[in-house]
NUNU-825544 format. One record per residue (C-alpha): residue number from 1; residue in one letter; x, y, z. Coordinates in steps of 0.1 Angstrom, whole numbers, padded with zeros to 4 digits. Example, Ala and Ser with C-alpha at 12.3 -4.5 7.8 and 13.67 -1.06 7.14 Angstrom:
! NUNU-825544
@seq->1, type->a, east->0123, north->-0045, up->0078 .
@seq->2, type->s, east->0137, north->-0011, up->0071 .
END
This chain:
! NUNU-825544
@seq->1, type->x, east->0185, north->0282, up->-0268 .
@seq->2, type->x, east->0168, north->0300, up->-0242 .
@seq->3, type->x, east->0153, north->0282, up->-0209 .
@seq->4, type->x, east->0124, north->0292, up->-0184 .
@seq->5, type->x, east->0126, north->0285, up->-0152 .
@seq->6, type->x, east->0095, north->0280, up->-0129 .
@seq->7, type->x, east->0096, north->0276, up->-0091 .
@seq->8, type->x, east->0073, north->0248, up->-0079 .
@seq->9, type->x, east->0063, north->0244, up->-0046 .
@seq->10, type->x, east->0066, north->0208, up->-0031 .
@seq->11, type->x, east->0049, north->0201, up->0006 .
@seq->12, type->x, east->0072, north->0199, up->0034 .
@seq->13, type->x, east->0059, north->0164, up->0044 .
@seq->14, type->x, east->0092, north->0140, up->0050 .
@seq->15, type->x, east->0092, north->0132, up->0015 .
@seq->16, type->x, east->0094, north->0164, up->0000 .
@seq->17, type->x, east->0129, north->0156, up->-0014 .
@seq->18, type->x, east->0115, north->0123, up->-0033 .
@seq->19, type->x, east->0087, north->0141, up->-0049 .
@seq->20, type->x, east->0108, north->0176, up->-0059 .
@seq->21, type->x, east->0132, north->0148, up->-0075 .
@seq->22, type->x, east->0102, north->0126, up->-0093 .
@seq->23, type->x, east->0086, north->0162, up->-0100 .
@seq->24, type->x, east->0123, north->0173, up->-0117 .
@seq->25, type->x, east->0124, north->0141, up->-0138 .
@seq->26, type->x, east->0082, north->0133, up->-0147 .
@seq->27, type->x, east->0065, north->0160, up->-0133 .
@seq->28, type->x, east->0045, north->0142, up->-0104 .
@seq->29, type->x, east->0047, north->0153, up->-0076 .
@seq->30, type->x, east->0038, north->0124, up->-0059 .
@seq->31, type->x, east->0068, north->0103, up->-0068 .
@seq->32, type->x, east->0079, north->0095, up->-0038 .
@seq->33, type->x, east->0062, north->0057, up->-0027 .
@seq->34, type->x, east->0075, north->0049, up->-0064 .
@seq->35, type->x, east->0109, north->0067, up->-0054 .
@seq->36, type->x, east->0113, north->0049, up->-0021 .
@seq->37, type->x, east->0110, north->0018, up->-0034 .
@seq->38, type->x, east->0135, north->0020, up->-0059 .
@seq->39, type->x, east->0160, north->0032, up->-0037 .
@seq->40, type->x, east->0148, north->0000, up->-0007 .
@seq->41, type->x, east->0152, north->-0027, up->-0040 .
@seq->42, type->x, east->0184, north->-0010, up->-0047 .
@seq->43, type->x, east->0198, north->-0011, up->-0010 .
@seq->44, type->x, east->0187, north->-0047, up->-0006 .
@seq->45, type->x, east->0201, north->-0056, up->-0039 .
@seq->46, type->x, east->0237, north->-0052, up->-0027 .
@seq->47, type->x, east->0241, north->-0056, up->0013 .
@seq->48, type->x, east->0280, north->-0059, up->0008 .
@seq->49, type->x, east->0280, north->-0028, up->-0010 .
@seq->50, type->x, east->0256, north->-0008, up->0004 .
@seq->51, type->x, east->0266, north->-0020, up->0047 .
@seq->52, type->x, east->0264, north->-0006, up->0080 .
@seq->53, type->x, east->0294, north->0013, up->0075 .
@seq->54, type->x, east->0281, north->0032, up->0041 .
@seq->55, type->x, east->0243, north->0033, up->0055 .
@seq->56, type->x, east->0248, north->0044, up->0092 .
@seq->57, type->x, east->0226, north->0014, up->0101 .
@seq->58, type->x, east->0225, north->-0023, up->0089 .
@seq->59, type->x, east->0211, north->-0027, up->0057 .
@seq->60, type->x, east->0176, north->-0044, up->0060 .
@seq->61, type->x, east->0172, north->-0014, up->0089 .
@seq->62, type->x, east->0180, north->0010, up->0063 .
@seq->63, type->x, east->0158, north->-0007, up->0037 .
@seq->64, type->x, east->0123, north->-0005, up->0061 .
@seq->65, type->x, east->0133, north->0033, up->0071 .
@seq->66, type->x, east->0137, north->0045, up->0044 .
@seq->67, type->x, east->0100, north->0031, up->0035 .
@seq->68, type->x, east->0082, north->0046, up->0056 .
@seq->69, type->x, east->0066, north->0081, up->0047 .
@seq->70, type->x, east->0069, north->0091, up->0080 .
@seq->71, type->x, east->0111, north->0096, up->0078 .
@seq->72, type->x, east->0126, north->0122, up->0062 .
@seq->73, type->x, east->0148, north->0112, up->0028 .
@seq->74, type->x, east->0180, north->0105, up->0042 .
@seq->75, type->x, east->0193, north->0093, up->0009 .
@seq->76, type->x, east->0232, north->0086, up->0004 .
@seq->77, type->x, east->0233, north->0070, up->-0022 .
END
């Protein structure tokens, strides 16, 4: 089976690594609200799990900055 790849160009805009990833898996590049919440609900889910010491800043922190579009996707998850 033979593949094609195709370079796509993403805007450098702080969430540039959400919407390659939403691009990658539905082809929208404008995944990344969508993205960001998903990874908030996921964070806030599980406070033990996801703490200070795996996040780098207390959870519900975590949970509003990685909201807002203006923050570049630091996602460790």
């Amino acid at each position: 089976m033979e593949g094609i790849v195709v370079r796509r160009a993403i805007p450098s805009d702080n969430s540039c690594l959400f919407n390659a990833v939403g691009y990658a898996i539905d082809h929208d590049k404008k995944k990344a609200p969508e993205l960001r919440q998903v990874i908030a609900a996921t964070v806030a889910s599980d406070p033990t799990k996801y703490s200070e010491a795996f996040l780098g800043k207390p959870n519900e922190e975590y949970c509003s900055w990685i909201l807002d579009s203006e923050k570049w996707g630091d996602v460790t998850l």
